[in-house]
C-alpha positions in Angstrom: 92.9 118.8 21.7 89.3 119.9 21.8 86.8 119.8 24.6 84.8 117.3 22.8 86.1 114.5 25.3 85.0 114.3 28.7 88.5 113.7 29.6 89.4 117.2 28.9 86.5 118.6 31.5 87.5 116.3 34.0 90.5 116.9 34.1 90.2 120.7 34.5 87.6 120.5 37.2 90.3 118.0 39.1 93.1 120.7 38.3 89.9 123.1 39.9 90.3 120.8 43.1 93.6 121.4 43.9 93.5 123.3 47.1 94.6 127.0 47.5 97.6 127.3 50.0 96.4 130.0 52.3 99.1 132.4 53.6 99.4 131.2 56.7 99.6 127.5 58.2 101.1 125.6 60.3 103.3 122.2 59.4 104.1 119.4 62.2 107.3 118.2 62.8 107.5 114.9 61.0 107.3 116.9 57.7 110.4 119.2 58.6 113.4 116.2 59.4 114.5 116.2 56.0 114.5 120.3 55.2 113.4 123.6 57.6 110.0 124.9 57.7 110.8 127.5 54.7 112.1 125.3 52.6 108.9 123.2 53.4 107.1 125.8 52.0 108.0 126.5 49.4 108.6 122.8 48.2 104.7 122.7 48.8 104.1 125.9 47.0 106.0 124.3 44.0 104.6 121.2 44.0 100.6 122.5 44.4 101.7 124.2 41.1 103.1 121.3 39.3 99.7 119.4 40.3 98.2 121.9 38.4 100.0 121.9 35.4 100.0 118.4 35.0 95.9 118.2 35.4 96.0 121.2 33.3 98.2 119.0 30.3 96.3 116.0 30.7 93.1 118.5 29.5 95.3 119.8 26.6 96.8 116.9 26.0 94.6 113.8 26.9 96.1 111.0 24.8 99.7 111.6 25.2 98.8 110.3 29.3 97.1 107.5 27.5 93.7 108.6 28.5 90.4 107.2 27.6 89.0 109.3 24.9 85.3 108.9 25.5 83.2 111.7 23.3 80.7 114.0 24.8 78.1 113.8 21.9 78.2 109.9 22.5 78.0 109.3 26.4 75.6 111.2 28.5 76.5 112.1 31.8 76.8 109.1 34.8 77.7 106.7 32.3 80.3 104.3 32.8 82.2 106.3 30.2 81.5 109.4 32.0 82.4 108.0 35.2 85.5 106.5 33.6 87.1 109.7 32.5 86.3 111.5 35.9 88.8 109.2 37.8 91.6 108.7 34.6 93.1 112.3 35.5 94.4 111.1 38.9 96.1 107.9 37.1 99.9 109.9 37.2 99.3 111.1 40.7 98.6 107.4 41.7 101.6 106.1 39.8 103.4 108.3 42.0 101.4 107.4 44.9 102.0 103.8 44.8 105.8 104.1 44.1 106.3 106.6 47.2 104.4 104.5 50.0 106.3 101.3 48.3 109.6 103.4 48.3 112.4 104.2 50.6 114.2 107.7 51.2 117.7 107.4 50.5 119.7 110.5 50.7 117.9 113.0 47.4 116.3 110.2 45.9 113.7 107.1 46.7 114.5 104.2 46.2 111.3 101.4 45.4 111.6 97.7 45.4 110.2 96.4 41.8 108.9 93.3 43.6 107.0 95.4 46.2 105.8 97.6 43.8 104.8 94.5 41.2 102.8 93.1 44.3 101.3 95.7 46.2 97.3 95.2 45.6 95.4 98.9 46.3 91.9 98.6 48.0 89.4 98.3 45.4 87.4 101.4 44.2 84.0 101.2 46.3 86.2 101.4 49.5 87.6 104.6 48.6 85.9 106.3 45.9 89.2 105.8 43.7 89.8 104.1 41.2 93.9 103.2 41.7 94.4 100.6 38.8 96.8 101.8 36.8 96.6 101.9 32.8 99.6 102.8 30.4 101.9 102.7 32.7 105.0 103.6 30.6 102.9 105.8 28.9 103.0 107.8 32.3 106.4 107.4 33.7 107.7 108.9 30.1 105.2 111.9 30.6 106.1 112.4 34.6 110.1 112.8 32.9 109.0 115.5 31.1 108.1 117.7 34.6 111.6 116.7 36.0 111.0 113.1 38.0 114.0 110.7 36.7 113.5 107.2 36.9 116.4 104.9 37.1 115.7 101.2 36.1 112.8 101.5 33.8 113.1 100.1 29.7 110.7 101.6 27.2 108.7 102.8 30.6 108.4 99.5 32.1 110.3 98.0 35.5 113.8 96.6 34.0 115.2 95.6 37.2 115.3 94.9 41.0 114.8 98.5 41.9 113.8 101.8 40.5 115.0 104.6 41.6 113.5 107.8 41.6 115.1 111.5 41.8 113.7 114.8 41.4 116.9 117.1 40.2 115.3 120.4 40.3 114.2 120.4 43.9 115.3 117.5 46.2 113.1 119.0 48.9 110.2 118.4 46.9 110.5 114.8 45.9 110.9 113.8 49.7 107.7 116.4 50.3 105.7 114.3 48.1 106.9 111.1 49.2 106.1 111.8 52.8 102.3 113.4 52.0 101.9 109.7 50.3 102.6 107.8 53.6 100.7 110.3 55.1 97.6 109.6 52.7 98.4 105.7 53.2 98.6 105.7 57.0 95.3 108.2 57.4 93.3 106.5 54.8 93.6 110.1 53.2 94.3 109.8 49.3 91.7 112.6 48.4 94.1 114.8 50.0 96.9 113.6 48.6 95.4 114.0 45.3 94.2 117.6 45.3 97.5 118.8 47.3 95.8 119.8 50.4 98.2 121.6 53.0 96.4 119.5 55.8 98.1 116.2 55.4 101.1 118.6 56.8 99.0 119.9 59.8 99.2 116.7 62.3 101.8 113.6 62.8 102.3 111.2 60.2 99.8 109.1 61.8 97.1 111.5 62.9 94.3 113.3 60.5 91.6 115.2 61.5 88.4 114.8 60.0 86.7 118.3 60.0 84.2 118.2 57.3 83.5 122.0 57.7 87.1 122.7 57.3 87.3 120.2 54.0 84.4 122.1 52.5 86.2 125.5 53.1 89.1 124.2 51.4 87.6 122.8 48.4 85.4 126.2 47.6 87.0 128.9 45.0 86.9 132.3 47.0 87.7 133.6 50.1 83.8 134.9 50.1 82.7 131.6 49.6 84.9 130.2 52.6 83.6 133.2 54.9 79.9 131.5 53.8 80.5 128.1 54.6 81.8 129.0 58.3 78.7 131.9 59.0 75.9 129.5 57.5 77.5 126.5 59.2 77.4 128.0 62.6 74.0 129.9 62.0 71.9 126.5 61.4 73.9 124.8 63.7 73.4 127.4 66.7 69.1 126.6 65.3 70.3 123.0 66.1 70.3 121.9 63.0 72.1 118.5 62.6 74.7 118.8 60.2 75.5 115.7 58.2 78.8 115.2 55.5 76.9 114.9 52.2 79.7 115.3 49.0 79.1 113.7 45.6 81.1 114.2 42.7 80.3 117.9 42.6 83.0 117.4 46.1 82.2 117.4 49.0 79.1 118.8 50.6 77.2 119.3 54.1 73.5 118.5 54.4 71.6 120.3 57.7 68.3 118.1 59.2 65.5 119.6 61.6 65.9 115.7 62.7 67.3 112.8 61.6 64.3 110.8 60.2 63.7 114.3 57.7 65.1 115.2 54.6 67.8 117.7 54.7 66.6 121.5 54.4 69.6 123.0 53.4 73.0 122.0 51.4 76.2 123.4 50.2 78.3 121.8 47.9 81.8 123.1 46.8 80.3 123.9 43.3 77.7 123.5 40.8 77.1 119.8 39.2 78.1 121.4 36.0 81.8 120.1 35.1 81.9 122.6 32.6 81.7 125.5 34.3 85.2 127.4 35.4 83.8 130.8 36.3 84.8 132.1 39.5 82.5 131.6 42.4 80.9 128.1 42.0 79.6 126.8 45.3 75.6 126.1 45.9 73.6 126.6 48.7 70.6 124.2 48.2 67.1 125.4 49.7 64.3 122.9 50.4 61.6 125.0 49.2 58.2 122.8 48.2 55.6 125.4 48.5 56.8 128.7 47.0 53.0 130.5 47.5 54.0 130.1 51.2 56.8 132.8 50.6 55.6 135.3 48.5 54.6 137.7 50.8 58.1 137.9 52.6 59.8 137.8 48.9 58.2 141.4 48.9 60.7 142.3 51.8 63.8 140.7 49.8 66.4 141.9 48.1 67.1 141.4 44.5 69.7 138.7 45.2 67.4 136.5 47.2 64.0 137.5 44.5 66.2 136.2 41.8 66.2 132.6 43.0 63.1 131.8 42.2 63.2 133.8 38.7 66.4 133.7 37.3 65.5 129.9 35.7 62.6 128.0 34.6 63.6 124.4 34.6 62.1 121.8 31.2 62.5 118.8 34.3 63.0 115.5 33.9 61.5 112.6 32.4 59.1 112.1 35.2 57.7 115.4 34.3 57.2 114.8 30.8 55.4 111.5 32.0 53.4 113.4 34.6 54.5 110.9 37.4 57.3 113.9 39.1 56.2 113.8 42.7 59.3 116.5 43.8 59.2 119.1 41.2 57.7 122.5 42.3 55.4 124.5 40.0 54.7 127.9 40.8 54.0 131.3 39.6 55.1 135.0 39.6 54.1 137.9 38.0 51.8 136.2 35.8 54.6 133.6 34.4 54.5 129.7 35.5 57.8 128.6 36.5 58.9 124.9 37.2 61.8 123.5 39.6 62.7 119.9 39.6 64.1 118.6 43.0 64.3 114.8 41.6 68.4 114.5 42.5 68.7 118.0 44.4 66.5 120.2 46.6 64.4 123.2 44.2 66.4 125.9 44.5 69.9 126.5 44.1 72.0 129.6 44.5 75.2 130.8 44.3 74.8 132.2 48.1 75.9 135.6 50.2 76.5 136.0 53.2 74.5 138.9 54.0 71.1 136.9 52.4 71.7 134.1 55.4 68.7 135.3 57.1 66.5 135.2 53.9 67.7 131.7 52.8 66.4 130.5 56.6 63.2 131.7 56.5 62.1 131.4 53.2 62.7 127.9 54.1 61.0 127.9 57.2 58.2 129.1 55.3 58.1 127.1 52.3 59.9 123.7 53.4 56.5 121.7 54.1 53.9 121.2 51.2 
């Protein structure tokens, strides 16, 4: 398949999502009764992998999931199209999900009531950002065979009798793994997780979650640099008393800082750059609320390369406000003779892919340039 769907870059940036197991963490208790803390392990290890590989297939191999095949060169982005394909890649992990938290363990295998399963109504989509109405079904149970889940009481991939029955041959430990995160997801009102494979459903009782929206960010970034950012900045603006503020989109999620609550943010990372497309290593953005960029120039002289670069490494065309000279956020300026323009319509100015070392620059150029 090509990339001419949006299917196909949705469905790598949610294999992108998947969280990276870090070497060491801890697993509560309720997730070791079936199997020992190793085995645990490396059930979870397998099954972050076979996440992967199935968000990765559904990119290669969009229609054989029964996905919608919506073309790029027809629907722009935030279309109902657009938004359509974002959510279709989770459509075999919530299969799954509603089968495990309608299921029973029972010995290697779960075992799911048809009627239960027939009538159990998910919350609708605006409650939890998720869309969890399933389409092609049997489309989706036949693909799920092919990474090792049997399924016993199905014809031509449809429910054929009072129960199905579900088993996972290769690795028993896994199956029950998965089915436990689900109940976990269901009883914390944590499907995101459970989606993206994140280690933390494991970290507190079946019936506990904690909410650390500096922690989730952490997870979601790409590199262990970007991970040491989020924690530095995070504690630097908040030790300035900053109020931080959870503020995600569909770029994930995202923390906004406020000099007080009835103010626009000043700064904002995000776990990566708005662009779907892009796979490259280090993708996270610090955003800089920078309106009056004559305000900095003398201190850019003091920069480094890395910070001088944010304000000449793009020159923006803007939106259509700017064409129809009614943009009210964009920020014009000029440096070394060259006019440069920076729309902050949907986003703050200036966005960079940030260092650690540069945190004191990124505070007071914005100090300096943040009012008008």
């Amino acid at each position: 398949m090509t990339n001419n769907y949006w299917v196909h870059d949705w469905a790598m940036f949610r294999r992108d999502e998947i969280i990276r197991i870090p070497q060491e963490y801890n697993i509560h208790k309720d997730f070791t009764v079936y199997a020992g803390e190793d085995d645990v392990k490396a059930a979870f290890s397998q099954l972050n992998s076979l996440c992967s590989d199935i968000y990765g297939d559904i990119a290669q191999s969009s229609e054989d999931f029964g996905m919608p095949m919506h073309l790029k060169d027809e629907y722009r982005v935030f279309s109902k199209q657009w938004n359509d394909s974002g959510q279709a890649p989770y459509r075999p992990f919530i299969l799954l999900y509603h089968l495990f938290i309608c299921g029973d363990i029972s010995g290697n295998a779960i075992t799911v009531s048809t009627e239960k399963f027939r009538g159990y109504k998910p919350p609708p989509k605006h409650l939890s950002g998720i869309e969890q109405k399933i389409t092609n079904p049997h489309l989706l149970f036949n693909k799920l065979a092919d990474y090792g889940f049997v399924f016993e009481g199905l014809r031509s991939g449809k429910p054929a009798s009072s129960e199905i029955v579900i088993s996972y041959p290769d690795n028993a430990d896994l199956l029950i793994l998965f089915k436990l995160l689900a109940d976990k997801a269901r009883n914390t009102n944590h499907l995101a997780d459970f989606l993206c494979c994140s280690f933390r459903l494991m970290q507190n009782d079946m019936h506990t979650a904690e909410d650390d929206c500096v922690a989730d960010l952490a997870d979601k970034v790409h590199t262990s640099l970007e991970r040491d950012f989020v924690r530095a900045m995070d504690e630097t603006l908040v030790s300035m008393g900053l109020i931080r503020e959870p503020r995600g989109g569909y770029e994930g999620p995202g923390l906004a800082y406020h000099r007080s609550k009835s103010k626009p943010y000043s700064f904002r990372m995000v776990a990566r750059s708005p662009d779907i497309t892009d796979f490259s290593g280090e993708k996270m953005l610090l955003g800089l609320r920078i309106r009056n960029v004559e305000n900095c120039m003398e201190y850019l002289n003091v920069c480094p390369d890395s910070v001088k670069q944010i304000f000449t490494s793009a020159n923006h065309p803007g939106c259509e406000k700017r064409v129809e000279k009614l943009c009210k956020h964009g920020v014009e300026y000029k440096i070394d003779g060259k006019n440069y323009w920076r729309c902050g319509c949907c986003h703050t100015p200036f966005n960079v892919k940030p260092n650690v070392k540069d945190i004191p620059h990124y505070i007071k150029l914005v100090e300096l340039g943040e009012k008008k």
